[in-house]
C-alpha distance (Angstrom), angle and dihedral (degrees) to the residues before:
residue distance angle dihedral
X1 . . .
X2 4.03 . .
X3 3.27 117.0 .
X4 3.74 103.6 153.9
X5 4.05 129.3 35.1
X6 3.88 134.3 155.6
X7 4.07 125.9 -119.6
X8 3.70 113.9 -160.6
X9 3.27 101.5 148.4
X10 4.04 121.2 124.0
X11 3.44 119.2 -110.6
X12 4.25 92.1 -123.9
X13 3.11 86.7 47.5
X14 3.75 94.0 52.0
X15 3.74 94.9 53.3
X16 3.66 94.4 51.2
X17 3.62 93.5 48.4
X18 3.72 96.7 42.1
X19 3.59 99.4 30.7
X20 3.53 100.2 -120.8
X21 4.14 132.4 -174.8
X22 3.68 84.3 -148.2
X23 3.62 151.1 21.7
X24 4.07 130.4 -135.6
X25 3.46 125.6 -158.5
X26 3.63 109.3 -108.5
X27 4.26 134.5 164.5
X28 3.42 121.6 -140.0
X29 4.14 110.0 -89.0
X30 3.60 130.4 -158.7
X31 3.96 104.0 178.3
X32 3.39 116.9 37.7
X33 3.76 119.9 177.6
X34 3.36 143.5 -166.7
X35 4.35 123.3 -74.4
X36 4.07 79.0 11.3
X37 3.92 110.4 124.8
X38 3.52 111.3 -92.7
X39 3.97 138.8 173.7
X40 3.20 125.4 -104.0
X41 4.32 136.9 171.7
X42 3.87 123.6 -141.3
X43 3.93 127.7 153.8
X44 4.03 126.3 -127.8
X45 3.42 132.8 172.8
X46 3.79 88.5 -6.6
X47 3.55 98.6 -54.2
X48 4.48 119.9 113.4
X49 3.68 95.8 -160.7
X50 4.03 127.2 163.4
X51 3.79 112.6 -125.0
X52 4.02 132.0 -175.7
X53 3.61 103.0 -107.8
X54 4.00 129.8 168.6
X55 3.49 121.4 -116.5
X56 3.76 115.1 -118.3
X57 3.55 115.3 64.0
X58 3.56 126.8 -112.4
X59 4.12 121.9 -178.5
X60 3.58 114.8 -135.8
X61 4.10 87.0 -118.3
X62 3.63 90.2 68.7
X63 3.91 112.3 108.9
X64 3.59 97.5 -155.7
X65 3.78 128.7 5.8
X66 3.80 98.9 -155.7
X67 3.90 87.5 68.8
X68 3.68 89.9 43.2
X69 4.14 124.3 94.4
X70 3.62 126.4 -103.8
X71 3.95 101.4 -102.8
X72 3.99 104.8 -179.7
X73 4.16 93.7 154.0
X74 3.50 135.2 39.5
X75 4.02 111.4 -153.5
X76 3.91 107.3 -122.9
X77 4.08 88.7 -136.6
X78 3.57 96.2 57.3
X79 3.69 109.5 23.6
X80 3.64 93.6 104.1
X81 3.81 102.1 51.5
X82 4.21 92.8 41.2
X83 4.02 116.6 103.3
X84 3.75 94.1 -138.2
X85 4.13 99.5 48.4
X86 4.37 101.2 30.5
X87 3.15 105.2 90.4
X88 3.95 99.1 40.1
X89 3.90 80.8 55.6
X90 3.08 82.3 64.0
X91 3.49 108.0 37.8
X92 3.90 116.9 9.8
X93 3.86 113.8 40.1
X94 3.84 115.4 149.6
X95 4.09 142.5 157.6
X96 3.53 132.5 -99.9
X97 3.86 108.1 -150.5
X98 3.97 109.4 -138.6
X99 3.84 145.8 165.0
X100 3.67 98.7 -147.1
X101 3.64 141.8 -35.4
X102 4.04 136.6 -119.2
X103 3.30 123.8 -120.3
X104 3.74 136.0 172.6
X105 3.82 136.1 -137.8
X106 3.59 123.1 -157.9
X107 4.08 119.2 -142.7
X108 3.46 125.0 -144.1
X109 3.75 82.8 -112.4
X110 3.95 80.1 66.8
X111 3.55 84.0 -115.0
X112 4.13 118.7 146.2
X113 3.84 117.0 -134.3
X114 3.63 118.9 -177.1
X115 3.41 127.8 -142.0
X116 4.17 132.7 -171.4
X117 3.74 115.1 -134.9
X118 3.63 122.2 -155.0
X119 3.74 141.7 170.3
X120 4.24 112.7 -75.3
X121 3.98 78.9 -134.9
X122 4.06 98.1 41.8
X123 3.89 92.8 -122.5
X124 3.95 118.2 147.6
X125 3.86 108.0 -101.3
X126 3.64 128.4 -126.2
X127 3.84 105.0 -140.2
X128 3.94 111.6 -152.5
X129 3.65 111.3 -121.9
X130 3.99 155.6 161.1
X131 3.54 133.5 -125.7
X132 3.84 143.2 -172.9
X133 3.68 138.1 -176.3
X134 4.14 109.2 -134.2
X135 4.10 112.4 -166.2
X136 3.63 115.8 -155.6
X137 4.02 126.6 -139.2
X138 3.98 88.3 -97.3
X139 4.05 97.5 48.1
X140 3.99 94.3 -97.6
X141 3.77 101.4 141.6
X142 3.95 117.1 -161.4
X143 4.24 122.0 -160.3
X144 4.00 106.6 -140.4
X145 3.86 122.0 179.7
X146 4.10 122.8 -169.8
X147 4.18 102.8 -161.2
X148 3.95 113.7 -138.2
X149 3.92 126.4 -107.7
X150 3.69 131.5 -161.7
X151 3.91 138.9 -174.9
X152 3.82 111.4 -75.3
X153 3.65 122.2 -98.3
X154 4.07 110.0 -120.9
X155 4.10 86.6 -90.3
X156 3.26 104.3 54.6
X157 3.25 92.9 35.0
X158 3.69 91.0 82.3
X159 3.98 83.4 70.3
X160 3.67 106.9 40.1
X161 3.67 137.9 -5.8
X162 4.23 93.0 -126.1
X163 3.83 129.9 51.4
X164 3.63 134.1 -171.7
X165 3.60 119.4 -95.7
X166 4.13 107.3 -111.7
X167 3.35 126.4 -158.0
X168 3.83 108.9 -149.1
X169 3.40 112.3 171.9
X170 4.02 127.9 58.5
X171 4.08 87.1 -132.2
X172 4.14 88.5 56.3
X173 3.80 88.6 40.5
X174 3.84 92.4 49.8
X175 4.03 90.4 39.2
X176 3.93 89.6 47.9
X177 4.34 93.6 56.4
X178 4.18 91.5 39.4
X179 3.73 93.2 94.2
X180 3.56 90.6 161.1
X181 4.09 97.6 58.3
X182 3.40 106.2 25.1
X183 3.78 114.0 63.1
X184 4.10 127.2 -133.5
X185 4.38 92.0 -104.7
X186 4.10 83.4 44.8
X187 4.09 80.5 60.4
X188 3.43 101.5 36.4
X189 3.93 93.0 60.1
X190 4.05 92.1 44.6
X191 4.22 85.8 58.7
X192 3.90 88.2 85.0
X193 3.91 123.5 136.9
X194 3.44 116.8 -104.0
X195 3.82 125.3 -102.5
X196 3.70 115.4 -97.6
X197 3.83 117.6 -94.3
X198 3.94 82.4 43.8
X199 3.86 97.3 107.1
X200 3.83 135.3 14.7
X201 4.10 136.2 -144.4
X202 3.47 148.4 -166.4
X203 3.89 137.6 -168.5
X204 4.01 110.0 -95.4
X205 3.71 137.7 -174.5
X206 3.61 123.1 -73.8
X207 3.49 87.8 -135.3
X208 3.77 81.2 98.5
X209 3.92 92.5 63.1
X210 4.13 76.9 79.5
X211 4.22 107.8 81.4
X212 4.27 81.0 -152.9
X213 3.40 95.9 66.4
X214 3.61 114.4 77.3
X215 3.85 110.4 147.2
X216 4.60 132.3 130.1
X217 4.34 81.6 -98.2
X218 3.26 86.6 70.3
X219 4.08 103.8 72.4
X220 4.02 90.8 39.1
X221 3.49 115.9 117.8
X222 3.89 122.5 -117.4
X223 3.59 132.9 -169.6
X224 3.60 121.4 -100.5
X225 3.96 93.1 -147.1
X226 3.87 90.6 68.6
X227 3.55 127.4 69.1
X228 3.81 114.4 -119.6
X229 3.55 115.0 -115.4
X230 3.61 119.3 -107.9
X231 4.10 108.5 -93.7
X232 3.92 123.8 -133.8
X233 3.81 109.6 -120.4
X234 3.60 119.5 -122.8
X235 3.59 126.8 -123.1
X236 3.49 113.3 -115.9
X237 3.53 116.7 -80.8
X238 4.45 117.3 -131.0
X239 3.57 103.4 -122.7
X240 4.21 103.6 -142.5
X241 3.31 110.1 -125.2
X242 4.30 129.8 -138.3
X243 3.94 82.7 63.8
X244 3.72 88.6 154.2
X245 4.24 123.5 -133.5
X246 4.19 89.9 5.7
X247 4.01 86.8 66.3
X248 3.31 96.5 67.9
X249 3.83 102.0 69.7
């Protein structure tokens, strides 16, 4: 599975790369965790525009979302045939711009060791992902996106037994948001894991097993032949409230 990743790109730079009708104003992030606001690229009517969306997807059939399961990934194999994910196979695939991904590996000490997996060539990635627009009894409509997993390549397998699905190319990127051309089995077969030598990782802190901590130390490699130092807990951070579509879950 991935259930944490890191977005520092820019948001220029994400238009140009992404070819975007608009911008949002985003910060660089280095821990971002599940039902946490993330951002996310789909096309309709024409227009490939990034929107705030919240990670953990909800259908629009679902009558309430507080009595509905977490669903952060959508398994490639059986995305199609599931009730929850079908129809936005069909309908709403996007992207989810990232830097790298977390994943961990457990020991035979049972122990869990994170690691941060990046591009071999350092290039943003273009998760593959779902989306769907749920509308609430009173008119509030919430944006929720699942991202896309696949069976680990032979390298990363080594880590974990599932991998993100990665869109590479800017023809499978622009193939993957035309919803109206290319057909849900078309997408199915381009959710494939990538070829090993594709992407790169190193051992990382555990400090990111902690959904406050979200800071550049994070994606630094450390050396597994040292002990990490013991880390300060935070105090708990006030969340603000009013913080629009994410309140209502």
């Amino acid at each position: 599975m991935c259930g944490r990743y890191a977005s520092t790109l820019p948001p220029e730079m994400m238009v140009e790369l992404f070819k975007l009708l608009n911008s949002v104003e985003i910060v660089p992030r280095y821990n971002i965790a599940p039902t946490q606001p993330i951002v996310a690229i789909w096309e309709a009517e024409g227009r490939r525009e990034a929107h705030f969306a919240r990670w953990g997807f909800v259908p629009g059939w679902v009558k309430d979302p507080r009595e509905f399961p977490l669903l952060i990934n959508a398994r490639a194999e059986s995305m199609a045939e599931k009730p929850a994910f079908r129809d936005r196979v069909k309908h709403g695939r996007c992207l989810v711009p990232a830097s790298g991904y977390y994943e961990w590996h457990t020991g035979p000490d049972k122990k869990k060791q994170p690691y941060y997996i990046t591009r071999a060539d350092d290039q943003p990635m273009a998760l593959a992902g779902l989306y769907a627009t749920w509308m609430g009894p009173n008119g509030e409509e919430v944006d929720s996106v699942a991202t896309i997993t696949v069976a680990a390549n032979p390298q990363l397998s080594v880590i974990h037994d599932r991998m993100p699905a990665i869109l590479l190319t800017e023809q499978q990127q622009d193939d993957w948001l035309n919803v109206r051309d290319v057909r849900a089995h078309e997408a199915v077969q381009m959710a494939l894991p990538l070829e090993d030598g594709a992407l790169k990782f190193h051992p990382v802190s555990t400090r990111v097993n902690s959904a406050r901590d979200d800071d550049p130390g994070l994606i630094e490699p450390i050396s597994l032949d040292k002990p990490e130092p013991p880390v300060e807990k935070p105090r708990p951070k006030k969340v603000a409230g009013g913080g629009g579509q994410m309140d209502l879950f």
